[in-house]
C-alpha positions in Angstrom: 17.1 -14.3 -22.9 18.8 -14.3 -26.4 21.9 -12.8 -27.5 22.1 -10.2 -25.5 25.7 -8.3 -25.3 27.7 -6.0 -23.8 26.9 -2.1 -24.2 23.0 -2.9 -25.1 20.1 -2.0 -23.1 18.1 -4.2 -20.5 15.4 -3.8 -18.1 14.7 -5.8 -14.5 12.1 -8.3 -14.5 12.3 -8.6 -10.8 12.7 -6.1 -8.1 16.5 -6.0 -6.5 15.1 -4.4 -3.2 18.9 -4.5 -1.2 20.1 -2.3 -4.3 17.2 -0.1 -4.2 16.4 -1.2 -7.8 11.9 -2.0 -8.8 11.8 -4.2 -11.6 11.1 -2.7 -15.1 14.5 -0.5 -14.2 16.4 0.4 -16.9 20.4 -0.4 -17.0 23.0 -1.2 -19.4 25.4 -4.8 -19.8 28.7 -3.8 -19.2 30.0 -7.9 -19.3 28.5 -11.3 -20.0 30.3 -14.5 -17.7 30.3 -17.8 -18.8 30.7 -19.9 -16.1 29.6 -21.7 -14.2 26.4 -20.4 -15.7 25.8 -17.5 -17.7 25.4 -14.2 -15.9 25.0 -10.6 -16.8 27.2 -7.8 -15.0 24.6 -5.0 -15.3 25.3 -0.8 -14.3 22.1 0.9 -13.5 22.3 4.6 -13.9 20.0 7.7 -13.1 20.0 11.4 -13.7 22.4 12.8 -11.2 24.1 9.5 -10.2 27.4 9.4 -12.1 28.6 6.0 -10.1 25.7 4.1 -11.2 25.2 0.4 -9.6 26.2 -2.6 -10.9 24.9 -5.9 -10.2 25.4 -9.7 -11.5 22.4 -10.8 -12.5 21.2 -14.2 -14.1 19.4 -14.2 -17.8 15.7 -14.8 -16.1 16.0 -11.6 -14.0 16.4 -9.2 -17.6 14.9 -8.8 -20.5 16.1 -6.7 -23.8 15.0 -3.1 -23.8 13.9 -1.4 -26.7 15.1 2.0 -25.0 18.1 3.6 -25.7 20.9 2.2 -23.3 22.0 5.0 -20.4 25.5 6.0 -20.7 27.5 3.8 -18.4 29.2 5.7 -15.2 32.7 4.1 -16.7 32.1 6.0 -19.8 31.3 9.6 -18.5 
């Protein structure tokens, strides 16, 4: 994945099943970390769910998404 950044929209590309998460869901990256390898802290919202989920995931398991981001739960 390339330049992705913090407040822009990404999508799963692999399901997350002990979050309850199918891949192709949508979610928002609310920080990028560094080290020891570069990970994506990522909330994933839905209608009605104003605590969202948030989960570190590694650059192969998103992709960009064209969508518009969902409002993060921090942000409400």
């Amino acid at each position: 994945m390339n330049k992705t950044i913090v407040d822009h929209g990404v999508k799963l590309t692999h399901d997350l099943p002990e979050l309850g998460l199918p891949r192709g869901t949508h979610g928002t990256v609310c920080s990028l970390w560094c080290a020891p390898q570069t990970a994506y802290e990522v909330e994933f919202t839905s209608p009605g769910n104003e605590r969202g989920v948030r989960a570190l995931l590694r650059e192969e398991q998103i992709e960009p998404d064209e969508a518009e981001p969902l409002p993060r739960a921090d942000k409400l």
